[in-house]
N, C-alpha and C positions, 0 to 999 in steps of 0.2 A: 404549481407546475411551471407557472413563469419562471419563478424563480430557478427552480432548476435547469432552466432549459439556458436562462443566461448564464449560469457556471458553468455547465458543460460546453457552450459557445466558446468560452474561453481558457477550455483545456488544450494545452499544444500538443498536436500529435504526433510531432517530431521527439516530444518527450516519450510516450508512447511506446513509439518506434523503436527509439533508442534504449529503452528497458525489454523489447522483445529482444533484440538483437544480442542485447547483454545476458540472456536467460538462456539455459541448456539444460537440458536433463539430465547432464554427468555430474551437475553441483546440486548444492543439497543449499537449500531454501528457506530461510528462519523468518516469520514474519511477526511482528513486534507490534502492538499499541494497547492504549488504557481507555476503558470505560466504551463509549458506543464506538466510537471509531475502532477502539480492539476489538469489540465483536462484527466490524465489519471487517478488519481485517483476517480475523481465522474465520468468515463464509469465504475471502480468497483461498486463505490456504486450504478450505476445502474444496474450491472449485480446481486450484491445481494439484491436488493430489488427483481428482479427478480424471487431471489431464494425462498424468502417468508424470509426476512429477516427486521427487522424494524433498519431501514438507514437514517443516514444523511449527509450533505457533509457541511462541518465549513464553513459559511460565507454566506448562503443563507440564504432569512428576513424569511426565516419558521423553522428555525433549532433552536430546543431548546436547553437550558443551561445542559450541560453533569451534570451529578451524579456520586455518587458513584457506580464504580462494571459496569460501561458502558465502553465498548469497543473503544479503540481510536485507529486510525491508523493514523501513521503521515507519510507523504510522503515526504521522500527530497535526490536529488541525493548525494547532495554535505552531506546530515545531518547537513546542518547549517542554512538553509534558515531560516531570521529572526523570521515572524511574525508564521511558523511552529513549530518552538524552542519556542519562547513564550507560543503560543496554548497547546504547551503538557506538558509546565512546568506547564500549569497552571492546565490542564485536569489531571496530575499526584498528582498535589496536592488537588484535591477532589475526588481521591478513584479511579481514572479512572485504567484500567488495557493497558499497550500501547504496539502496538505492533507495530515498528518501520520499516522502509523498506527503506533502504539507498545504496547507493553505499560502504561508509565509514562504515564499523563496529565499530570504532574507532572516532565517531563523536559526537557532542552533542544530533542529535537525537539517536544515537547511543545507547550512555550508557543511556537514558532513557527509551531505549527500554524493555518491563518485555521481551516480544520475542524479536526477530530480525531475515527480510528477510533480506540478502544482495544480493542484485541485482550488482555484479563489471561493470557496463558499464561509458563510461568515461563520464566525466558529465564538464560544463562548464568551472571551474575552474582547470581542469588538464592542465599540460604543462609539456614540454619536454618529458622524459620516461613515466610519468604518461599516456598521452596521447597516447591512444593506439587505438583509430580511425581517419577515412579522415572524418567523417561526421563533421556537425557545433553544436557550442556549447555542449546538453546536450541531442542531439538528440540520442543517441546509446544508455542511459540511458533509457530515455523517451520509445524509442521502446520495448527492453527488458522490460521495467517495464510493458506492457501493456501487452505483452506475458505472464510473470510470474503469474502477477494478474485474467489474465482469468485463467490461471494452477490452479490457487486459488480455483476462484471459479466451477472449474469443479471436483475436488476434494470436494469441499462442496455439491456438488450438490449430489454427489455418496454417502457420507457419510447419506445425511439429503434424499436419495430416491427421489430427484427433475427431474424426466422426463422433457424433450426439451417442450414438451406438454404442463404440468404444469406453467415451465418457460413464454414460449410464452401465456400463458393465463392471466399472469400478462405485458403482453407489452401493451405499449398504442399503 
């Protein structure tokens, strides 16, 4: 719990801000990662579908081909995970607007982020100083990112007037 409580300390909530601000419900919303951090990221895009948000999570046989001016979020602790860097190079190069959410500010998803959350929690690949948890692998990351992204969307929710009611009226 320490742990997590000093990562999310040091989530900036002007990043936040500025991903609410960037988000509408006339765009349509691709949300993109690999292994536990991708199953954190499709509970977001189920919590904004939720919201009355039109969502899709990359890689399922129902998700359509992104356009121009659609909203992409790429998820990756490290900011490097393969087939996520590909996805958003390629979502970048047809008009997509990205908003990235990495550990790394300083990574490939990184600088292709038009926004950027950074979520600092240690993610698989740290070692020695880097590594600043007991947990295994990219779990401190994975956790944090799941806290962050509900932050997200409860922030959205206040912005776009989404009561719990509402919400729960869109759950199966």
């Amino acid at each position: 719990m320490d742990e997590i409580n000093s990562v999310l300390s040091k989530v900036d909530r002007n990043q936040l801000e500025e991903a609410v601000n960037f988000i509408s419900k006339d765009t349509r919303i691709f949300v993109d990662g690999e292994g536990r951090s991708g199953l954190m990221a499709k509970g977001f895009a189920m919590r904004l579908m939720h919201l009355g948000y039109s969502v899709y999570s990359v890689g399922e046989t129902i998700t359509p081909a992104v356009q121009k001016n659609d909203i992409y979020f790429s998820v990756s602790g490290s900011g490097e995970s393969g087939n996520v860097v590909l996805n958003t190079k390629k979502a970048k190069e047809k008009g997509c607007s990205i908003i990235a959410v990495t550990s790394k500010a300083e990574s490939s998803i990184g600088s292709l982020g038009d926004k950027l959350i950074v979520v600092p929690g240690t993610t698989k690949g740290d070692k020695g100083q880097e590594r600043k948890s007991v947990q295994l692998l990219s779990s401190l990351f994975d956790q944090s990112l799941h806290i962050v992204l509900d932050a997200l969307c409860l922030m959205l929710s206040e912005k776009d007037n989404v009561s719990n009611g509402e919400a729960t009226a869109k759950h199966w």
